[in-house]
C-alpha positions as CSV (number, residue, x, y, z in Angstrom):
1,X,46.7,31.8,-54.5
2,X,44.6,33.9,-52.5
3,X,41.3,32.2,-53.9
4,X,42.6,28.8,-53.0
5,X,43.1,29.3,-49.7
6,X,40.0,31.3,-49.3
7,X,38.3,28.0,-50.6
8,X,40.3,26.1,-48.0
9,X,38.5,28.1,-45.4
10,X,35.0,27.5,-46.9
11,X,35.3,24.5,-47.4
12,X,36.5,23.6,-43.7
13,X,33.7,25.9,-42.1
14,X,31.1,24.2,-44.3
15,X,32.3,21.1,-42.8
16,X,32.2,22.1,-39.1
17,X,28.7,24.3,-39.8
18,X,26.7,21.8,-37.5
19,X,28.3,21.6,-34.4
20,X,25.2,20.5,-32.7
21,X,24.7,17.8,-34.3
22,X,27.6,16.0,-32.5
23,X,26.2,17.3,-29.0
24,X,22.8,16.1,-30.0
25,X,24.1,12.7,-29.9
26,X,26.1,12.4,-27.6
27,X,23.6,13.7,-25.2
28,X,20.4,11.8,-27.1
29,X,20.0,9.2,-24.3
30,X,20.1,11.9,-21.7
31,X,18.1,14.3,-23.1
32,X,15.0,11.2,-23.3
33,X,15.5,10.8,-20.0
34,X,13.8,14.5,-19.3
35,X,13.9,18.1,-18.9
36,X,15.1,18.3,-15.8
37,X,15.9,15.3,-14.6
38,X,14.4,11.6,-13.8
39,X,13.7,9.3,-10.8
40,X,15.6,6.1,-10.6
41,X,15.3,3.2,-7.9
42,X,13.5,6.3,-5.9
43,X,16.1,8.8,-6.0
44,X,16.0,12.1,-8.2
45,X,18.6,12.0,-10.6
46,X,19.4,15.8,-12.6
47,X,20.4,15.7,-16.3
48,X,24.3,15.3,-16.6
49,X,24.0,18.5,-18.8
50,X,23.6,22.0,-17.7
51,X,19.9,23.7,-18.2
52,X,22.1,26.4,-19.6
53,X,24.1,24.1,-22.3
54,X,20.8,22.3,-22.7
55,X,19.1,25.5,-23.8
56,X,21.8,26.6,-25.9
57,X,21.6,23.2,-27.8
58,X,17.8,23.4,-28.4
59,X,18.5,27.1,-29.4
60,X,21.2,25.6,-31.9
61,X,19.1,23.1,-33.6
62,X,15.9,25.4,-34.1
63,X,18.2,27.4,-35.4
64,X,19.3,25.1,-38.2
65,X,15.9,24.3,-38.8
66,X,15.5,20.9,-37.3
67,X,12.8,20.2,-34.8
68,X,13.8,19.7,-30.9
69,X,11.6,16.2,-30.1
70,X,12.5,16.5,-26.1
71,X,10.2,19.7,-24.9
72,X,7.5,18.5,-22.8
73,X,3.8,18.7,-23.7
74,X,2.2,21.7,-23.0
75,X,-0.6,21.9,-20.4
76,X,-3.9,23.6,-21.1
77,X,-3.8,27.3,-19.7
78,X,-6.3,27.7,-16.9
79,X,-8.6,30.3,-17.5
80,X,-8.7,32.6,-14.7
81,X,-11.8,34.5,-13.4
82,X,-11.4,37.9,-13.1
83,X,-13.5,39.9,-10.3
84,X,-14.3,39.0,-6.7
85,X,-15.6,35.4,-5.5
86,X,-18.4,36.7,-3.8
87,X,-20.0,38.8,-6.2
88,X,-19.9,35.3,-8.4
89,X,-21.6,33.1,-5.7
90,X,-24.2,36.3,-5.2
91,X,-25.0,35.7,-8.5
92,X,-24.8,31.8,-8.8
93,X,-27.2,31.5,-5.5
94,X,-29.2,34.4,-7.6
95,X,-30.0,32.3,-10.4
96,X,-30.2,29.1,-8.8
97,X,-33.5,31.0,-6.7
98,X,-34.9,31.7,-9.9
99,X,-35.2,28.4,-10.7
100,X,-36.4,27.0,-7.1
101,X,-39.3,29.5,-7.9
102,X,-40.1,28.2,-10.5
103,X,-40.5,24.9,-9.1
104,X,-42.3,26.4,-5.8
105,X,-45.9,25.8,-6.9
106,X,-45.0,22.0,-7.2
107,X,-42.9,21.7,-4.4
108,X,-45.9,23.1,-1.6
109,X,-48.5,20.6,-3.4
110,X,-46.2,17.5,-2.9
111,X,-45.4,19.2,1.0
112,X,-49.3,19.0,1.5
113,X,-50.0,16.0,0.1
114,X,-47.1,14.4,2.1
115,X,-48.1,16.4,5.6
116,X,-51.8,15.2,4.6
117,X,-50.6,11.1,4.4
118,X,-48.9,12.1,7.4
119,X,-51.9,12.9,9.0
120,X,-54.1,10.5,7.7
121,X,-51.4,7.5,9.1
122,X,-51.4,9.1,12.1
123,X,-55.7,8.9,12.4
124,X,-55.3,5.2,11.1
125,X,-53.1,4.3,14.0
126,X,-55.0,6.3,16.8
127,X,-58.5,3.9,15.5
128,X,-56.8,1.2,16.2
């Protein structure tokens, strides 16, 4: 006797195991709409259902094993530069001189050929 109504019992929990399955669709149209809620005809509109009872729901069906479709992508994490913003210009402006000299020798021949056109244009004019 005491084995048949133990089965009773088994039996009616296995039946009722997934309560989040009925949640999950009757809140399936609301839960597309966003995370936290949705604009429409320019007003914000929040999700009829809690963040709380929203989290406990996702918790729920992770739980069970299915997978919860309605998280938002996730963003890149920024990488954040550790130190102080001058001591990284210092060095940016540091090696952006190195390569200027290196180009120096190049740049004072094309300043003395252009200072020496100058020149010569201005000769040109004063012959005439």
């Amino acid at each position: 006797m005491a084995g048949k109504g133990v089965g009773s019992v088994a039996k009616a929990v296995a039946e009722y195991q997934y309560p989040w399955r009925e949640k999950l669709a009757k809140y399936k149209d609301e839960l597309a709409k966003g995370v936290w809620g949705y604009w429409e005809l320019g007003a914000w509109k929040p999700l009829s259902i809690s963040a709380r009872r929203r989290a406990r729901l996702r918790k729920e069906v992770l739980l069970a094993g299915e997978d919860w479709p309605y998280d938002p992508e996730r963003k890149e994490m920024k990488t954040r530069r550790k130190g102080h913003k001058c001591d990284r210009i210092a060095a940016e402006k540091r090696e952006n001189t190195a390569k200027l000299m290196e180009k120096m020798p190049q740049m004072l021949l094309d300043y003395k050929k252009r200072r020496w056109q100058k020149k010569m244009k201005e000769e040109d004019k004063g012959k005439l």
